[in-house]
DOTI-954804 format. One line per field, with one value per residue (C-alpha): residue number from 1; z, y, x. Coordinates in steps of 0.02 Angstrom, whole numbers, padded with zeros to 5 digits. Example, Ala and Ser with C-alpha at 12.3 -4.5 7.8 and 13.67 -1.06 7.14 Angstrom:
resi	(1 | 2)
zz	(00390 | 00357)
yy	(-00225 | -00053)
xx	(00615 | 00684)
***
This chain:
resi	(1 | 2 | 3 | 4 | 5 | 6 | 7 | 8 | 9 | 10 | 11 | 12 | 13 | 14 | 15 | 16 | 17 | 18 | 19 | 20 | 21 | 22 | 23 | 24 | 25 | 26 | 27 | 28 | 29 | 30 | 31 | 32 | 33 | 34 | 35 | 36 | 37 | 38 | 39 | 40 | 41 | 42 | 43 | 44 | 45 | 46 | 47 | 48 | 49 | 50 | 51 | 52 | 53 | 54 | 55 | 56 | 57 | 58 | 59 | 60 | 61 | 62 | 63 | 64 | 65 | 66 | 67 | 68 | 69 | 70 | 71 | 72 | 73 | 74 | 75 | 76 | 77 | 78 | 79 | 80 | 81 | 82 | 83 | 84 | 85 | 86 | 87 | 88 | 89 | 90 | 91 | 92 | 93 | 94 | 95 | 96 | 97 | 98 | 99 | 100 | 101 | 102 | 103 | 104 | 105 | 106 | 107 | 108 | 109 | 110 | 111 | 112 | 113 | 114 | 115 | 116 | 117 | 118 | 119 | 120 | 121 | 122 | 123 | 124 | 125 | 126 | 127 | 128 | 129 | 130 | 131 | 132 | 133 | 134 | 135 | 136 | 137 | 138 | 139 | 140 | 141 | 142 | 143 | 144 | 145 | 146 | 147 | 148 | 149 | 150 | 151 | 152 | 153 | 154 | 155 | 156 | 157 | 158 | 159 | 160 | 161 | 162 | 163 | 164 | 165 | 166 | 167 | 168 | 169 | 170 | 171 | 172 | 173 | 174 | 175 | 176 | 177 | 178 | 179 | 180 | 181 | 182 | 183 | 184 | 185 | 186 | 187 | 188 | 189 | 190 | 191 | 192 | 193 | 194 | 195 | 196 | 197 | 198 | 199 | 200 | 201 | 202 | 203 | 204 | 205 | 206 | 207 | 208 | 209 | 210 | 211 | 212 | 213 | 214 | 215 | 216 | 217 | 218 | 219 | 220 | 221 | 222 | 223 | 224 | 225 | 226 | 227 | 228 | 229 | 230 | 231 | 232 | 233 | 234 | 235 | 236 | 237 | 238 | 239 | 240 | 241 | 242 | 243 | 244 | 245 | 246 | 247 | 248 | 249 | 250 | 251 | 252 | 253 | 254 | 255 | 256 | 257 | 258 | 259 | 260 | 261)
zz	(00273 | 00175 | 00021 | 00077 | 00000 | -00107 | 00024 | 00139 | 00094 | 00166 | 00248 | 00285 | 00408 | 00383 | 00583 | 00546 | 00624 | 00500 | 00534 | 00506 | 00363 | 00307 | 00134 | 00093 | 00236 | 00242 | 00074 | 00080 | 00238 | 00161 | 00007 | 00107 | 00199 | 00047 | -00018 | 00146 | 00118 | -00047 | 00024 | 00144 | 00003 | 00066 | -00048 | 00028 | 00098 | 00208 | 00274 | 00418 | 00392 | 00312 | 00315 | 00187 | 00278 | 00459 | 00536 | 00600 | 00436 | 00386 | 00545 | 00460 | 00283 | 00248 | 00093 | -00049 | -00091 | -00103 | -00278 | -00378 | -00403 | -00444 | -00443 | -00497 | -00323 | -00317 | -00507 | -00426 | -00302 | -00423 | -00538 | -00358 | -00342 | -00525 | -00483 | -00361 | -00384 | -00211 | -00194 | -00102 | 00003 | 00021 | 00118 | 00054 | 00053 | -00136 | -00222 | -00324 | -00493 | -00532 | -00387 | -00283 | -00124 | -00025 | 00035 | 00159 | 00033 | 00034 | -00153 | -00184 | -00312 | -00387 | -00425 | -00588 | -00507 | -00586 | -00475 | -00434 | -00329 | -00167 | -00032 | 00044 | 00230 | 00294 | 00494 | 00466 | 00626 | 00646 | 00706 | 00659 | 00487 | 00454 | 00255 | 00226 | 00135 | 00207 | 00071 | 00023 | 00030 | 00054 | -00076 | -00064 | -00197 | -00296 | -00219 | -00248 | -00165 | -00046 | -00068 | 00036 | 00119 | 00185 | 00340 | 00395 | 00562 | 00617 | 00493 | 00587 | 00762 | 00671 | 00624 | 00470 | 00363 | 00404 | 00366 | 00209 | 00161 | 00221 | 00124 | -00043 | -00043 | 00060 | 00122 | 00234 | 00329 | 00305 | 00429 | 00415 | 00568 | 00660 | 00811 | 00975 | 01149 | 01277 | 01318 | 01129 | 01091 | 01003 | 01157 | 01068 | 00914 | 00804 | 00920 | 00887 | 00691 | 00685 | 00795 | 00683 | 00514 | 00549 | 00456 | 00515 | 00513 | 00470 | 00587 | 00524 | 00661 | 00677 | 00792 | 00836 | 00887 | 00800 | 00808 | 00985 | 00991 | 01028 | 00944 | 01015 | 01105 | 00956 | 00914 | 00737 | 00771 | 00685 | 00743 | 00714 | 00823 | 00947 | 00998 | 00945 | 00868 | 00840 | 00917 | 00935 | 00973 | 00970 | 00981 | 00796 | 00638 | 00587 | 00464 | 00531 | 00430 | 00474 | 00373 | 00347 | 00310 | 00179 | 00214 | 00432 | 00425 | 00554 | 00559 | 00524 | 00688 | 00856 | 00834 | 00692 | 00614 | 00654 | 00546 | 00616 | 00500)
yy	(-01188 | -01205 | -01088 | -00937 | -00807 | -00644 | -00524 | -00609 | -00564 | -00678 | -00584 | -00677 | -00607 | -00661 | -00643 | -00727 | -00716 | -00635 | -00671 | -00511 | -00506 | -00693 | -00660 | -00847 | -00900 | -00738 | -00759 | -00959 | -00903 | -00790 | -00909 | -01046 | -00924 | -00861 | -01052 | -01086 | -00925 | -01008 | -01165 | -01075 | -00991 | -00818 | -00661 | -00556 | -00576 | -00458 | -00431 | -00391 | -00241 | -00284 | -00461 | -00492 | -00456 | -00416 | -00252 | -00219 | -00315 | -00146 | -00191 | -00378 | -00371 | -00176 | -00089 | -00109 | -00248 | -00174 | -00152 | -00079 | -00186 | -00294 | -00400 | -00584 | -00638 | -00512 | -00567 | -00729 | -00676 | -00608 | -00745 | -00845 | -00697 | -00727 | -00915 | -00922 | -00747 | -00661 | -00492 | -00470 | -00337 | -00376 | -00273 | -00239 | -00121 | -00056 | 00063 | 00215 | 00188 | 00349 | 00438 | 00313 | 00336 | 00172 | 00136 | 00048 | -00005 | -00099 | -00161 | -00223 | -00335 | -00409 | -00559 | -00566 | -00527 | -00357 | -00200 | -00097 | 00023 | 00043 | 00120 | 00209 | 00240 | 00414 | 00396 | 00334 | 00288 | 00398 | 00286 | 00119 | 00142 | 00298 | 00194 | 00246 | 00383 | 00457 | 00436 | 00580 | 00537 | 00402 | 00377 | 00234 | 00100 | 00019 | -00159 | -00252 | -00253 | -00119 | 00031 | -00002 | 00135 | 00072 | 00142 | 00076 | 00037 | 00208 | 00286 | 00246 | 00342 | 00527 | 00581 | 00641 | 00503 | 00411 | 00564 | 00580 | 00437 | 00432 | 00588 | 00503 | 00372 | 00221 | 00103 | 00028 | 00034 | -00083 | -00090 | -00187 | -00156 | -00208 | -00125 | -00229 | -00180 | -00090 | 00089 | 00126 | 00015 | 00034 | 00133 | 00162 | 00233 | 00099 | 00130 | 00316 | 00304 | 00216 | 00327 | 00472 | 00407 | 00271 | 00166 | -00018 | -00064 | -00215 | -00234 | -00347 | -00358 | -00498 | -00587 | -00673 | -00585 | -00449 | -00386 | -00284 | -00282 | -00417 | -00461 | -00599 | -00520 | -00415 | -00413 | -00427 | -00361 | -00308 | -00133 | -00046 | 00108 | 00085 | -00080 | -00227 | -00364 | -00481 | -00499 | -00635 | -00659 | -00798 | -00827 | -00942 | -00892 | -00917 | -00871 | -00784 | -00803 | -00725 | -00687 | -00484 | -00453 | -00334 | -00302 | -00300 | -00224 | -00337 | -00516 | -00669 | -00746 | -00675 | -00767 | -00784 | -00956 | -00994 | -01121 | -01145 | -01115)
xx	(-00790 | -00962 | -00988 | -00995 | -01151 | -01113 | -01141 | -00970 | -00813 | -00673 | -00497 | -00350 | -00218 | -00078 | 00000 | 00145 | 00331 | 00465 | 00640 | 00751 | 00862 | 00813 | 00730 | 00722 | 00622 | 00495 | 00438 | 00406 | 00309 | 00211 | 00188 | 00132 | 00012 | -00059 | -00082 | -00201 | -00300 | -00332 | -00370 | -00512 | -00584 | -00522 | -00558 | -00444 | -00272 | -00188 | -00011 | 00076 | 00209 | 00373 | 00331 | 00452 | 00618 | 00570 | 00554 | 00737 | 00815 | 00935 | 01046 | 01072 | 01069 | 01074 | 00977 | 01079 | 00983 | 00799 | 00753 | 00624 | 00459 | 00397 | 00559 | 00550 | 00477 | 00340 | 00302 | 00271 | 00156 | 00053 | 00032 | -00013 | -00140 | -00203 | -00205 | -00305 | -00417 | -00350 | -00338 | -00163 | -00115 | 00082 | 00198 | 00387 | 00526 | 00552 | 00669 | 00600 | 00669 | 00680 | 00780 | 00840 | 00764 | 00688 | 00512 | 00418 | 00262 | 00116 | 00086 | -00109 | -00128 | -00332 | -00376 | -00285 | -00143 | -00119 | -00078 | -00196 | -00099 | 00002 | 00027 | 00200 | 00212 | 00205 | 00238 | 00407 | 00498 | 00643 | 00806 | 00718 | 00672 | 00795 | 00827 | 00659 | 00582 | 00409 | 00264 | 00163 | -00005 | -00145 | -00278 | -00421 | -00362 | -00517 | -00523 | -00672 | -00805 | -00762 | -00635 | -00482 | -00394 | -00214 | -00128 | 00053 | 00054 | 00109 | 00005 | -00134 | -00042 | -00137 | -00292 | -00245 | -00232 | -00398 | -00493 | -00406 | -00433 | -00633 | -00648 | -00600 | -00721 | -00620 | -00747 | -00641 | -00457 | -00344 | -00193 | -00034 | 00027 | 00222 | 00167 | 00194 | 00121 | 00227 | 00277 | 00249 | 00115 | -00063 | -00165 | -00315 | -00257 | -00359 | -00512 | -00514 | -00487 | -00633 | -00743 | -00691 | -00727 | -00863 | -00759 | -00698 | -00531 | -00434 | -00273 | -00151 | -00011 | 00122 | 00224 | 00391 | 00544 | 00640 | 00824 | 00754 | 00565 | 00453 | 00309 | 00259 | 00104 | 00073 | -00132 | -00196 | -00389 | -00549 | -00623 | -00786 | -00846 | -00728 | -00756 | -00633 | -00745 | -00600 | -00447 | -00290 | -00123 | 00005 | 00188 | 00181 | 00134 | -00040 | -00169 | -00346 | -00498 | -00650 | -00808 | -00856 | -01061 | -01049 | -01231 | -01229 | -01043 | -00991 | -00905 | -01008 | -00943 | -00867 | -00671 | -00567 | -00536 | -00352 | -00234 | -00068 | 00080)
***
């Protein structure tokens, strides 16, 4: 990629495949993913949900070992973040330290690798992520150059929480997303939230196989008014790219760059 100009900022997606309960292998994933967005010069890197243990993890590995954060790992993501200047948006479980209770988080770190907020799901899944505790709100966090506004996958299933979050001052959404297509899938949920607050959204979905879903057709997508201006899916991990026009509001060009993991 040439040098990009001031007014592009530069995503990577992450749309990679977690394997449940392996903790080892997820995070050298998303290290090495993080090291290519570096490589291309990204800005921003984004997440898919849970990407750190897999969506259905609780029925290998159980909860006891969620902690509060940042542990040592997350630590080193953010001196990666600080590294390279990236503003990461990484999703984990965590444990509140103060009662207890877990979380399914999204922790956003700038590019000196300090935290500048997070994010705690609301639209909980009953049954499938019954160890976690809903969040209570959604507030735009003060990413540069744009306010971010993050929605959880599910999150994004209301109205509610886009508007909130287009009534504090976000910019635009950001989605981390474990949401696979079939009788549950994403039916135009994305499309809507983005009719109703003008805002675009960032989808960052992921695939491979779970414990019992598939994600293998799984779309990570950019969405403005409606209208998908990016979209891709694949059955092996790799990182998307793709220029925004901070100016136009729309990506620089009309497909993702893609580099295989």
């Amino acid at each position: 990629m040439i040098k990009k100009p001031p007014e592009i900022l530069r995503i990577a997606c992450l749309h990679v495949a977690p394997i449940p309960g392996d903790l080892a292998h997820n995070q050298r994933l998303v290290e090495t993913g993080l090291t290519v967005a570096a490589r291309f010069k990204a800005d921003w890197v984004l997440t898919p949900e849970l990407c750190t243990c897999g969506y259905a993890f609780a029925e290998r590995i159980g909860t006891d070992w969620i902690a509060p954060q940042p542990d040592a790992w997350m630590r080193k993501i953010q001196r990666i973040s600080a590294r390279f200047g990236l503003v990461v948006f990484l999703s984990h479980p965590e444990r509140d330290p103060q009662d207890g209770r877990c979380y399914n988080a999204v922790s956003v770190f700038d590019h000196r690798g300090i935290c500048i907020g997070k994010h705690r799901k609301i639209s909980v899944i009953p049954g499938s992520e019954s160890w976690a505790t809903p969040g209570v709100n959604a507030v735009p966090l003060p990413t540069v150059p744009l306010k971010a506004g993050v929605l959880i996958c599910a999150d994004a299933y209301p109205d509610t929480w886009a508007n909130r979050l287009k009534t504090q001052g976000a910019q635009l959404l950001v989605s981390p997303a474990a949401w696979g297509p079939g009788l549950y899938g994403p039916n135009g949920e994305w499309e809507q939230r983005t009719c109703e607050t003008g805002l675009p959204l960032v989808v960052c979905n992921r695939t491979g196989k779970d414990v019992h879903l598939d994600f293998t057709d799984a779309e990570s997508a950019v969405i403005k008014m409606g209208e998908r201006l990016l979209s891709f899916t694949s059955p092996r991990s790799t990182v998307l790219i793709f220029d925004w026009d901070l100016i136009g509001q729309r990506p620089v060009s009309p497909a993702y760059q893609r580099i295989p993991l």
